[in-house]
N, C-alpha and C positions, 0 to 999 in steps of 0.2 A: 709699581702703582704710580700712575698722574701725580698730579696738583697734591702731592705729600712731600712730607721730609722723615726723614731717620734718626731717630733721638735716642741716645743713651736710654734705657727703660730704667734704671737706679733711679735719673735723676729726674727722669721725667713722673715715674711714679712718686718718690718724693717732693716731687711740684705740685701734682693731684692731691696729693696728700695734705697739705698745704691751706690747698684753696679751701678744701673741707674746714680744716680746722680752724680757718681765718672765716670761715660763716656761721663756728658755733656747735661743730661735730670735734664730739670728743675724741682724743686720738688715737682709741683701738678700734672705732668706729671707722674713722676718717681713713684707718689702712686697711681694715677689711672691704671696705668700699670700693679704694684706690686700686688694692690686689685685685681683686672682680673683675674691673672695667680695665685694668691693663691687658689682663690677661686674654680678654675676649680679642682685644688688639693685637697681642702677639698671637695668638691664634689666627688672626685674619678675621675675625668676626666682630669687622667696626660697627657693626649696627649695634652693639648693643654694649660697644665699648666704651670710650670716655668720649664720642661725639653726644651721649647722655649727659656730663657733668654739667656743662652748665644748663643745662633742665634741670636739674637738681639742685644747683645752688640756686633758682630760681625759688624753686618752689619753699627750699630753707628759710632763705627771704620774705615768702610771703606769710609762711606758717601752716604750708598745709602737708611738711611733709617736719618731722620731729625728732631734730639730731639725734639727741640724747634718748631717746626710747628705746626699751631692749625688748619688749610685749612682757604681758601679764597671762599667766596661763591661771584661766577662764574656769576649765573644766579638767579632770583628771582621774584615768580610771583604771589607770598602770598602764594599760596597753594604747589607750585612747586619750588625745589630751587637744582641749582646743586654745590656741594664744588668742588673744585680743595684741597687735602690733600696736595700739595707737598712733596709728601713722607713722611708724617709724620708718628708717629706711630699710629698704627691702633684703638686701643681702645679710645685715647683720641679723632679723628676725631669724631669717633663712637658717644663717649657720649656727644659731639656737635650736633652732625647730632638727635639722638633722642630728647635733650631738644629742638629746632628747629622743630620738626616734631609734637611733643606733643603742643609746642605751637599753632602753623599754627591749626592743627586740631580744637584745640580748639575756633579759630575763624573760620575756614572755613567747619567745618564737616570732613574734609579728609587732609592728608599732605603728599608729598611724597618728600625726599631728596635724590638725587642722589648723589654718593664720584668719584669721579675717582683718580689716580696715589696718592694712599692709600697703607697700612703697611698691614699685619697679623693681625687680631682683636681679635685672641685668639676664645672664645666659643660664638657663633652668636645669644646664648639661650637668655644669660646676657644681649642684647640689648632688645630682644624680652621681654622679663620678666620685664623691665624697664618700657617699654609703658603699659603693663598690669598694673602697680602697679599706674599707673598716669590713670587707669580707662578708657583706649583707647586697641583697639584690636593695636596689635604691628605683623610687618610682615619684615623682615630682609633679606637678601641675600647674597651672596657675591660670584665673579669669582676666580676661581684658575688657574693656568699654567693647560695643560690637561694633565691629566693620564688617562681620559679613552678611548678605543676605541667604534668608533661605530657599533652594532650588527652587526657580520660577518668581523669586522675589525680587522687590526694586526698595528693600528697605532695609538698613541694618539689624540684626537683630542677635548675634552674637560674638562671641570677639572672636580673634583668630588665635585661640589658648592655646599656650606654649605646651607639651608633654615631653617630659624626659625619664629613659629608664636606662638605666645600668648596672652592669652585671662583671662580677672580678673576675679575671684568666690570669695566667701564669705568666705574662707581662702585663702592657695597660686595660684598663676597663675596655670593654663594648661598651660606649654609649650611643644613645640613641637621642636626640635633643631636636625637635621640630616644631614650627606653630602649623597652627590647621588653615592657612591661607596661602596659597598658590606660592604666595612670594610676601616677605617681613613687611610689616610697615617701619620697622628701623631700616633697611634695607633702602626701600621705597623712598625714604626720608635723606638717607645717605647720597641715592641716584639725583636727588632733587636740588641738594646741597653744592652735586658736581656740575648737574647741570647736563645731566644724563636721561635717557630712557629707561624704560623699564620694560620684561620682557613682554610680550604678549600673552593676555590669559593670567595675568596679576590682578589685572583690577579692571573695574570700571567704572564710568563717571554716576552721579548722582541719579541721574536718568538712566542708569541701567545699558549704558553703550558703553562696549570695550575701549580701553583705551592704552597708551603707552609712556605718556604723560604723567610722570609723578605728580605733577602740582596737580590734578586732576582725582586722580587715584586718592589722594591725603583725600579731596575736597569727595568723594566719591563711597566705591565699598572695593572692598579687598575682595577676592574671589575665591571658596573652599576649598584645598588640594583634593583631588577627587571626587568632587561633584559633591554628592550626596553622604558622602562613606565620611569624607572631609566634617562636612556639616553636623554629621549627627554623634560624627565624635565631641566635636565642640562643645553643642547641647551639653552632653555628658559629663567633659569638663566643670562647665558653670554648675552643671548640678553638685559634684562631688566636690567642688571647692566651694563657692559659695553656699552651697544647701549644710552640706557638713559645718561649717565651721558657723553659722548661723551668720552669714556676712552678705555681702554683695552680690547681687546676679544680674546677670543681663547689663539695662540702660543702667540700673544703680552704683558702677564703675564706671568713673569720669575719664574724661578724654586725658591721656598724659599733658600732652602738648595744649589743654582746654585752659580755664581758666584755674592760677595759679593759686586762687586763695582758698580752691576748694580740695577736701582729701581725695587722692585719687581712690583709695577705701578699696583696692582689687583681694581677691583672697585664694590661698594656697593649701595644697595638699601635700605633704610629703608622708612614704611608705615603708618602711625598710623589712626587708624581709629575710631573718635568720636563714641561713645557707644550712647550717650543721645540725639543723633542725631536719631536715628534710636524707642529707646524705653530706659524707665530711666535706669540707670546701675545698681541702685539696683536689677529690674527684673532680668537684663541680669545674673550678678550675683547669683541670687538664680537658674534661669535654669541651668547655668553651674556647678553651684554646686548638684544640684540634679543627675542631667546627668553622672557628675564624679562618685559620689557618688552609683548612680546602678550598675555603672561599677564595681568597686572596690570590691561591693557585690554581682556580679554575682558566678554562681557557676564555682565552681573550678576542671580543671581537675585532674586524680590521680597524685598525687606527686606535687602537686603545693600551695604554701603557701601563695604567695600574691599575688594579680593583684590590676595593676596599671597603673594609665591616668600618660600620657606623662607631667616629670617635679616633678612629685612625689619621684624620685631619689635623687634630686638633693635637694629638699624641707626636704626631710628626712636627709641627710646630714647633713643642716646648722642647721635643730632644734635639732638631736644629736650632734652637735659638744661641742665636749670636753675639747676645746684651745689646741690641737694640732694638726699637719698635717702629713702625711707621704711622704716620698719621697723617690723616687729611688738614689741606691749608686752611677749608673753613674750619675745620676745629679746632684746629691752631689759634684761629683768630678770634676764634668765641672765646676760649680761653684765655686768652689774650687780655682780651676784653676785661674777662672775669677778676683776672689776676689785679686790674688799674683800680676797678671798684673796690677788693676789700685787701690792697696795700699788700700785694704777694708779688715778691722779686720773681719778675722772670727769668727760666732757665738759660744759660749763654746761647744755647742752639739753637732758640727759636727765633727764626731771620726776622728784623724789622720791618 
């Protein structure tokens, strides 16, 4: 990778960790947070890894997002329960909402927890992956502000919401982890940062013409994966996260990157669904794992070196990880930044 450096991930996650705590997030907070956004890093999936932090300690700052909040559950009905986050941060409601969900299932065959006026959750995989590994099918959601238009439209009108599902095999999970837009807006955000393009068929400008132009695209609409199929999944999204949990839909999820004093208020779904209910989890287990498995050894077309089930990326990652992470030089530098404002020693390896 470019315009990056390779940092010890110990010390560099203990630096994240840091910053949180020097803005006012308590310190089981500050490292479920920090674990999150590393991890999305060492995975390769900076968009949604700690080039987020200082949006976040932003927003700490301003008060629209609430260290210390763990959500208050709302409504409760064994199997059904909905949190109010009060703005908390996103991953820590998160991994509430799934020990919660894993439980419930685990007595009632099924569990579903609605979040409403919730944070950024980071990578929607990590929950999903969570309830697989507790031997439950794990099914995840979440609404965004809208970037995208609807087929034949020039207006935003839904966001590009994240769905994640995963499912336990006799090594790591399937996951399945995507937003419903062509291409991320952290992504999008990241190419903009390097100073990059973006692909074709991501986005368009404001006016409805394709473009390639991140800064364009931010200022613009994100583009459906799949046209229509993309689109109306979305819809579905915001209904079942924000209708369910009586929270936010559509325009009424602020812009992340908008203004800071306002809750971004988006809201989440998480599902877990008893395996041993249905048939023991060992079977399930060994068919998922067969299934993966034909895949992976299906034939190949010319020029093609691996294939791979969804989650295999990211599983690959953490079994080669090395104890270090890379990271980009503008996040470097935001952080940087971050660290002068609330009096946080920078790490020795980040070059001056």
């Amino acid at each position: 990778m470019s315009n990056s450096q390779s940092l010890p991930a110990s010390e560099f996650s203990a630096f994240t960790r840091q910053l949180l705590i020097a803005a006012g997030t308590p310190e089981i907070h500050a490292a479920t947070v920090s674990a999150a956004l590393v991890d999305a890093d060492i995975e390769g999936l900076a968009s949604h890894g700690t080039m987020l932090l200082p949006m976040y300690l932003d927003r700490i700052a301003a008060g629209s997002v609430v260290p210390a909040a763990e959500g208050r559950i709302i409504s409760d009905t064994g199997a059904q329960i909905v949190i109010d986050a009060d703005n908390g941060l996103g991953q820590v409601v998160a991994e509430r909402a799934v020990a919660l969900a894993v439980a419930r299932a685990q007595a009632h065959g099924l569990a579903a927890v609605a979040v409403r006026n919730t944070f950024h959750f980071g990578a929607a995989g990590r929950f999903a992956r969570s309830f697989a590994l507790e031997g439950c099918v794990g099914i995840v959601m979440a609404n965004t502000r809208p970037l995208l238009p609807a087929p034949g439209g020039a207006e935003r009108v839904v966001g590009n919401n994240p769905l994640a599902i995963a499912v336990p095999t006799e090594g790591g999970p399937i996951v399945l982890d995507l937003a419903l837009s062509a291409g991320a807006m952290g992504k999008i955000r990241l190419a903009e940062n390097k100073k990059q393009s973006i692909p074709e068929g991501w986005a368009s400008t404001s006016e409805g013409i394709p473009t390639t132009d991140p800064a364009e695209a931010i200022k613009g609409m994100l583009l459906p994966a799949a046209g229509a199929k993309g689109f109306g999944l979305a819809v579905m999204i915001d209904l079942l996260t924000g209708g369910l949990s009586s929270g936010a839909i559509g325009d009424a999820v602020q812009p992340l990157y908008g203004d800071l004093n306002k809750n971004y208020g988006c809201s989440n779904l998480f599902i877990a669904i008893k395996i041993d209910g249905f048939r023991p989890v060992a079977e399930f287990k060994q068919a998922a794992s067969r299934f993966s498995d034909k895949i992976r050894e299906s034939r190949k077309a010319p020029g093609t070196t691996d294939i791979r089930v969804p989650g295999d990326r990211a599983e690959r990652a953490h079994r080669e990880f090395s104890g270090t992470v890379r990271i980009a030089d503008s996040t470097i530098a935001s952080l940087r930044d971050a660290a002068r404002r609330l009096n946080v020693a920078l790490p020795p390896q980040f070059n001056s």
